[in-house]
N, C-alpha and C positions, 0 to 999 in steps of 0.2 A: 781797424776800420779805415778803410785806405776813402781820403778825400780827394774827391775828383769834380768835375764839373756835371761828369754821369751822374754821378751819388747826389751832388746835392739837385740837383732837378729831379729825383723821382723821390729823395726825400720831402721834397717842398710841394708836389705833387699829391704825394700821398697823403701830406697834413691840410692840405688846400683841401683836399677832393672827402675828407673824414669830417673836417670842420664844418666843408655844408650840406653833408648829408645830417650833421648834427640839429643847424639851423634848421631845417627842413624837415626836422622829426621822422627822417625816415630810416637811421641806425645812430645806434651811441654804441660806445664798446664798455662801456658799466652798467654791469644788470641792474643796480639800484637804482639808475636813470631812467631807466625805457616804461616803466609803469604811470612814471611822472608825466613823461609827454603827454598822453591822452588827456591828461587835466588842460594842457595850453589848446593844446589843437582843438578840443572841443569847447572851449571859454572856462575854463571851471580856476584859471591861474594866468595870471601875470608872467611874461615875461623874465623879469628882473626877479623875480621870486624864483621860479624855476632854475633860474640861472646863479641862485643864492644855494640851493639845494646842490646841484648838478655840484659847484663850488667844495660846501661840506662834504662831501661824499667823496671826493677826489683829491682833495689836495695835497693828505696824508699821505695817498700811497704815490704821487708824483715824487713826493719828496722823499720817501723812503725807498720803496720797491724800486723806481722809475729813476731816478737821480744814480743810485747807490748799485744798483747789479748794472748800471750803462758805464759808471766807473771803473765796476770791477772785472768787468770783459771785455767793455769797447764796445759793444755793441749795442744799437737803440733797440728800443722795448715798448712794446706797447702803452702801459704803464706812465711809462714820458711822452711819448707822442698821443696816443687817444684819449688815454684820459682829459688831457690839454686839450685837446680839439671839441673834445666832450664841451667844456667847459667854453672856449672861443665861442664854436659855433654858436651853442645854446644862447650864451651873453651878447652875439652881434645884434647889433639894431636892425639891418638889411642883409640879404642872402648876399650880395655882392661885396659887401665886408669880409664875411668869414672865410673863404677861402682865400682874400689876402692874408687876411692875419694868422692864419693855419701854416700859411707856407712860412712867413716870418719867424713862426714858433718853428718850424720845421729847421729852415736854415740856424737857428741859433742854437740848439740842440747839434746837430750836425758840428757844426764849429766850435759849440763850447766844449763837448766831452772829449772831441779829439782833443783839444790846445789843452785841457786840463791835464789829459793823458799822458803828452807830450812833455810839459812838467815834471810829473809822477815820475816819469822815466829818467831823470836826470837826475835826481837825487840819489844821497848816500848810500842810503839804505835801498838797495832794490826792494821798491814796493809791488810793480807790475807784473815779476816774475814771481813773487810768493804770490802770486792773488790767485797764480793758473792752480793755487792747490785748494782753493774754496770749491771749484766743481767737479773735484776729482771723486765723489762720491753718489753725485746725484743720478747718475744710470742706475747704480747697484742699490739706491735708498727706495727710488722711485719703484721698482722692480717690486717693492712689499708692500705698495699698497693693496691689492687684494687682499692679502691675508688680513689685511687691521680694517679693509673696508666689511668683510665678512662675520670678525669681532663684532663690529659696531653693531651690524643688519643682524646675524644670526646667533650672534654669543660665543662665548671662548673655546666650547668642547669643538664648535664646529671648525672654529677658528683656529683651535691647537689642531685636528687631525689635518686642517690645509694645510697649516705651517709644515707638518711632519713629510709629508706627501710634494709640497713644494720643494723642499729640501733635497730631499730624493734626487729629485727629476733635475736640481739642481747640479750635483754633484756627478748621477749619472749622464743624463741625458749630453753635454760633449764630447763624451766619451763616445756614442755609436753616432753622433751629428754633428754636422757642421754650424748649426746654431747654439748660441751662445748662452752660460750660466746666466747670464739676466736675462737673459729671451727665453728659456726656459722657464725662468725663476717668473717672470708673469705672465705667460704665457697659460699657463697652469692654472697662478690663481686668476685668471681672467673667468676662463673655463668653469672651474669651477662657481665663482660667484654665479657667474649667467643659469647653470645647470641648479643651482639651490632658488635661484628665484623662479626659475620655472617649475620647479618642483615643488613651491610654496603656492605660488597659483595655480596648478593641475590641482593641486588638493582644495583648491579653495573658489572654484570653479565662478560659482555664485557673486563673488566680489572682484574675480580680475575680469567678469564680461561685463561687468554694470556699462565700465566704457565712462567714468566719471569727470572725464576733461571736457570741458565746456569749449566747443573749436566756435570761435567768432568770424564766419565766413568772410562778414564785409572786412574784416582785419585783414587776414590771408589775402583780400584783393587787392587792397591798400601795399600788402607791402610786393605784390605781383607787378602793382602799376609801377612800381618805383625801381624795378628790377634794372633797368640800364643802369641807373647812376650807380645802384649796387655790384654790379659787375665791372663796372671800372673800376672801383674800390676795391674789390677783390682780384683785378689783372694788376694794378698797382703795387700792393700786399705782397705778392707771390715775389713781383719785381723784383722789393726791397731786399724779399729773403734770398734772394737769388743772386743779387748782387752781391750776399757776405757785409750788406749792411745794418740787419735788422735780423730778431732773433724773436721768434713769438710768443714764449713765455721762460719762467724759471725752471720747466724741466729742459727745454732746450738749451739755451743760451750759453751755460758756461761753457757745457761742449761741444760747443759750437764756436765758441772762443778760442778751445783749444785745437780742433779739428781746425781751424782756419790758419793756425800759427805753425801747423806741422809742415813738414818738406817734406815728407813721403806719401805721394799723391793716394796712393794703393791702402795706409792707414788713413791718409786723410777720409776718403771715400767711406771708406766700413764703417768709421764712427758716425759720419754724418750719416750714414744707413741706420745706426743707432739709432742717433736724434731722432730723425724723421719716425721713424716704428715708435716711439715713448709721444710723440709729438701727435701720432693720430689714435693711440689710445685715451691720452687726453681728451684732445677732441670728441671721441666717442661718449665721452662720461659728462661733455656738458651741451649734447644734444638735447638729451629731457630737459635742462631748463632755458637754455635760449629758446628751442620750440616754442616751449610754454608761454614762457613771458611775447615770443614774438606773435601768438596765432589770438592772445588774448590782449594785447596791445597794438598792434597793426606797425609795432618796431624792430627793425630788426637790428643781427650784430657786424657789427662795418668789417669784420672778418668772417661773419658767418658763423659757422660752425666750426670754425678753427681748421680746415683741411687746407685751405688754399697756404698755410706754411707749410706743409708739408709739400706741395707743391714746388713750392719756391726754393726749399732744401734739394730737391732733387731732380729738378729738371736741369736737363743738358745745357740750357743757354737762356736769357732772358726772353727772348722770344716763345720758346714753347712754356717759359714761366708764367707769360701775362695770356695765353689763350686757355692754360688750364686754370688757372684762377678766375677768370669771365667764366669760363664752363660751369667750374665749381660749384659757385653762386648758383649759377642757371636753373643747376641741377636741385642743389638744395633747397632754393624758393618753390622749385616744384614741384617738391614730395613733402613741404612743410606744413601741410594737410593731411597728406596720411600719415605724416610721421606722428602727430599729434595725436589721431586715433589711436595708430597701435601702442604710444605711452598709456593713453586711456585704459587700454585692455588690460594692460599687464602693470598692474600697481607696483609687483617687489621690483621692478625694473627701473622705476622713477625713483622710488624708495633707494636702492640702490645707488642713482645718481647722486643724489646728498650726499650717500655716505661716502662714494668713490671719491668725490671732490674733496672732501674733510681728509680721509684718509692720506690723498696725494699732496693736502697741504705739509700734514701731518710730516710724513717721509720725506718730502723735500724739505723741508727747516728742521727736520735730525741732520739729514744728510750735510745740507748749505752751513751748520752748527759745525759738525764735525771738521769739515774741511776747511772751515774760515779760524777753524783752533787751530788747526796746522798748518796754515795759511801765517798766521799769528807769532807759534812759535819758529818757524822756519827765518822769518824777518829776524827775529828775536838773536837768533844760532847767530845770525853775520856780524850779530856787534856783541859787545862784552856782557850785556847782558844775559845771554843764553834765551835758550829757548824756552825756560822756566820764567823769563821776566817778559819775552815775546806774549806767552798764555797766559800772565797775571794780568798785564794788562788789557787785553782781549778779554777775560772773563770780569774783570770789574765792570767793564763798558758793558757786557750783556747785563750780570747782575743788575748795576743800577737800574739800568732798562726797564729791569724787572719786577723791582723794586718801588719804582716808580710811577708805576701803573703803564707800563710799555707804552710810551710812549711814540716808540719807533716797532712796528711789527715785527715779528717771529722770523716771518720771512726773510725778510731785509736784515733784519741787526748783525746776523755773523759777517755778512759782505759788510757793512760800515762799518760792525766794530775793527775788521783786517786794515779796513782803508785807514781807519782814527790810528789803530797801532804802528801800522807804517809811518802816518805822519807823526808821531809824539816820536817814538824812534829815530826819526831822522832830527828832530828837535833837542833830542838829546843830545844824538852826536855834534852835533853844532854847538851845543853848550858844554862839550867837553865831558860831558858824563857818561857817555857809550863809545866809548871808540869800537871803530871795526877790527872787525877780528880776524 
């Protein structure tokens, strides 16, 4: 994450312009928040209450998710900056507070995770280079969520013949294309999931027309009037991701980390083509509920529907980055009426969304697990411990975790437990009980 005086003004930008749209109840980027606003804006809650919630709700995963994958890539995350602005705006006294203290949050994040990184980097133990092996797995984990969201929705038989048939497609299908064993690999079960829930509701005619989503028009207008501020938010957004400073969620971010540390322009490219294709499948799986929560709340998400990173991943240059993310926006405030209807029509389609979400959690903390072991032991190999003392101590830190009532999320704990192993390692060889190897 290279610090410049660009970075930090559309960082400080972006935390200013997030913060009051927060004060302003017209987006938070925490679904558990946006239901609560309606209670201020209409009298039904205080302030400072809302602002105690907004607080609880967030502050766990600032410190774990938000803190802890910005360490292990370098790169900011929503997580650390929205969440926080979540929290800023909502708790300012006047709308003209919280975009200062948005950007203050903004600059100090920017400067703290580089200087912390910077750090990191000068010690014994290379802690920054075993960390690039925490995301070495999350394309290829990510890639199985359909088959385990299909488990979930339709049960194992249906779920074992995808797996068999993904496998397939896996294995052959690079062989006659030039698309890839993970792009095939979800490709397929995308396909298919879509194809089973419309097959559930053709048969079931009577309950996917009922049409049971209650669309709250004056909401939908509420958040139509507020569409400029929102589209700055979202040409912002796009910015950051474009700049190579900002990463929009855990499927992205590690390789994004890495795609940004390669020298081979031509591999750099392909992967961030990666990213970007896992980055708007996501997005697609959490349109039924930001819809939802925004057309029955009148709030919406300070990213939208999550496209404008994708945007931001792959446009040519910051300029055509901040006019597709205005567009984005534009676009999706004004089909967030029909889009809501046709959720209505097709129930296994929403249904689906829950499970698609649980699923990708799912497969990204196997994955973010698997690679933060190896992450772990790799530290481990450079000093006399080996790589068997690198993974004992990485799995005690999950363990306890675990043990303890997780404390620190699924998510998060393989990236902290890598970063704690790095540092205890480096504390040893300082104490003379690890030398390098």
């Amino acid at each position: 994450m290279e610090f410049s005086i660009v970075n930090v003004i559309v960082v400080m930008l972006v935390c200013a312009t997030t913060a009051f749209l927060s004060h302003m109840g017209m987006a938070v980027f925490h679904d558990g928040i946006r239901p609560v606003i309606p209670e201020y804006i209409e009298g039904r809650m205080h302030r400072t209450e809302m602002a105690s919630i907004a607080f609880g709700l967030s502050v766990g995963f600032i410190a774990s998710v938000g803190i802890g994958n910005a360490l292990a890539t370098n790169l900011l995350n929503p997580w650390l900056l929205f969440l926080a602005t979540d929290i800023i705006g909502i708790a300012s006294p006047k709308k003209w507070i919280a975009p200062i203290l948005g950007a203050i949050w903004g600059l100090l994040c920017l400067t703290g995770i580089g200087g912390v990184n910077a750090v990191l980097t000068g010690m014994p133990v290379d802690l920054i280079t075993a960390m690039g092996d925490v995301g070495n797995y999350v394309v290829t984990g990510f890639a199985i969520f359909p088959v385990i969201a299909i488990i979930m929705q339709f049960g194992m038989k249906q779920g074992g013949l995808t797996a068999v048939i993904v496998l397939i497609f896996r294995f052959l299908g690079p062989r006659f294309s030039p698309i890839s064993a993970d792009a095939w690999t979800m490709m397929v079960g995308v396909i298919t999931l879509v194809v089973l829930c419309i097959v559930k509701d053709s048969q079931n005619k009577k309950d996917a027309g009922q049409g049971d989503l209650n669309i709250f028009s004056e909401r939908v207008a509420r958040i139509r009037k507020n569409l400029p501020f929102l589209m700055v938010a979202g040409a912002l957004i796009a910015l950051a991701c474009n700049v190579r400073i900002f990463a929009g969620s855990d499927v992205s971010m590690f390789d994004l980390s890495r795609a940004y540390a390669m020298t081979d322009s031509a591999e750099m490219n392909s992967l961030i083509r990666i990213v970007a294709t896992n980055e708007f499948m996501r997005g697609l799986s959490f349109i039924p509920l930001i819809a939802t929560t925004a057309v029955t709340t009148g709030v919406y998400g300070v990213a939208g529907f999550t496209f404008v990173y994708v945007a931001g991943y792959l446009s040519p240059n910051p300029i055509v980055a901040v006019i597709l993310g205005a567009v984005i926006i534009f676009v999706e405030v004004m089909l967030l009426g029909f889009i809501g209807k046709f959720l209505g029509n097709f129930p296994s389609m929403r249904d689906a969304s829950d499970n698609i979400r649980s699923s990708m959690n799912t497969c990204v903390e196997f994955a973010l697990l698997i690679g933060s072991v190896s992450a772990c032991c790799t530290m481990g190999a450079s000093t006399s411990a080996g790589a068997a003392g690198g993974f004992i101590i990485g799995g005690m830190i999950y363990l306890i975790n675990e043990m303890t009532g997780r404390k620190i999320m699924r998510m998060a704990i393989g990236p902290v437990a890598a970063i704690a192993t790095g540092l205890i390692l480096n504390l040893t060889y300082l104490l003379g009980i690890t030398p390098l190897v």
